[in-house]
N, C-alpha and C positions, 0 to 999 in steps of 0.2 A: 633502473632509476637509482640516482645515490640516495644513500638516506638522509634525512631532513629529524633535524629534531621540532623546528616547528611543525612540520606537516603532524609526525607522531605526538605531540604535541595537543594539535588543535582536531586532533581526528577526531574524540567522540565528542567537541564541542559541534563542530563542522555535522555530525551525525544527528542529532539529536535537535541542533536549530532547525535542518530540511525536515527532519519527522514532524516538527510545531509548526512550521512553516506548512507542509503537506496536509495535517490534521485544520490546518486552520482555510486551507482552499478545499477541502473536501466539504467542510460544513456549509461554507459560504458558496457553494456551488448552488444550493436551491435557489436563490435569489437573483445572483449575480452569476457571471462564466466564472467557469472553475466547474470541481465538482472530484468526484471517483477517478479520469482518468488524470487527466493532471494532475492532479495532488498523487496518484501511484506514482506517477514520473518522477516528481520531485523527490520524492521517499525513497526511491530508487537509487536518485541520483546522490541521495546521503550516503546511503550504504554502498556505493559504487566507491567513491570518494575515502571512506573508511576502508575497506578492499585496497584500493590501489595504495594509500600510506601505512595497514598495518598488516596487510595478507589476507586474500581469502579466507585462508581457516578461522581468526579473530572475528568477520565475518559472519561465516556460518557460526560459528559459537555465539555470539548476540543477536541474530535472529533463530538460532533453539530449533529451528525444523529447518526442512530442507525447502529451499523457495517454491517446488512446483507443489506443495502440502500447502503453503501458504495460498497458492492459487489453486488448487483444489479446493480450500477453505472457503475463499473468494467464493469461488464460484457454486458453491454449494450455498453459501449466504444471498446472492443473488436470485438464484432460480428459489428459492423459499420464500424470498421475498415478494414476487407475485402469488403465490398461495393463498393468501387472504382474501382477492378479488376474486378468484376459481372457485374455492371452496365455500365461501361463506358468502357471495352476491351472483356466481354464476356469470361473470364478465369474464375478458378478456385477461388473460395470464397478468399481461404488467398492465391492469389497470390501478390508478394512483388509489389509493387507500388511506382515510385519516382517520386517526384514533380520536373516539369520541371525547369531546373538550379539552382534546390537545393541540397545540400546533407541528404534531408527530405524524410525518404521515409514513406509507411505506416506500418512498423513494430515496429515504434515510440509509434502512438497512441496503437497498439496491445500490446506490453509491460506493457503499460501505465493502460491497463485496467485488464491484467494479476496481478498487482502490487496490485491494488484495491481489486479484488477479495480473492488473500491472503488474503491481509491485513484485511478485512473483517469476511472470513470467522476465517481465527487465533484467531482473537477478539472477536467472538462469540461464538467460542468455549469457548476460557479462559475465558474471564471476569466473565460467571455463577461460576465459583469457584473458582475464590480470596476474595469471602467473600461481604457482605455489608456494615460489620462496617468500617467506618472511623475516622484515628486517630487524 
């Protein structure tokens, strides 16, 4: 790919809009569609997008771990997020759970680790094949 000075340019605007964009369909998923796994896609598809105009390595270096940590992470915030119905009401693992006089319940954190796991695994698949060089 020739280089583009607008591509390098607009890359970590381009980055950072899909994360607001992704954080703001993950919230709105309880209500509305959307949720954890599209909003991972999307998030994904920032940092896909950052990858292909400034190198994978730039990449890994603004996401600080390696993508399958991040979905290891995920997935460790989701399986804990049924905890509270197991342990403390003797229900079914992902029974919904609300924090008393909040409108928080536990399908918050499940999302939340759904999002990660995407996002994770996306980036680990792509990133092996957008190349090593950087422009």
């Amino acid at each position: 790919m020739q280089d583009s000075l607008i591509l390098r340019a607009s890359a970590r605007y381009v980055l950072w809009a899909c994360l607001a964009l992704s954080v703001f369909v993950l919230l709105r998923g309880h209500n509305e569609p959307g949720g954890g796994f599209i909003g991972g896609l999307i998030g994904a598809l920032g940092f896909v997008f950052h990858a292909i105009t400034l190198g994978p390595a730039a990449t890994r270096r603004t996401l600080r771990l390696d993508p399958l940590a991040w979905a290891g992470i995920g997935l460790a915030v989701a399986a804990a997020s049924g905890l509270p119905a197991l342990l403390l009401h003797a229900e079914p693992l992902l029974t919904h759970q609300w924090l008393e006089g909040l409108p928080i319940g536990t399908a918050i954190p499940f999302d939340v680790g759904v999002y990660l796991v995407v996002l994770g695994f996306a980036l680990a698949l792509v990133l092996p094949f957008v190349g090593d060089e950087a422009p």
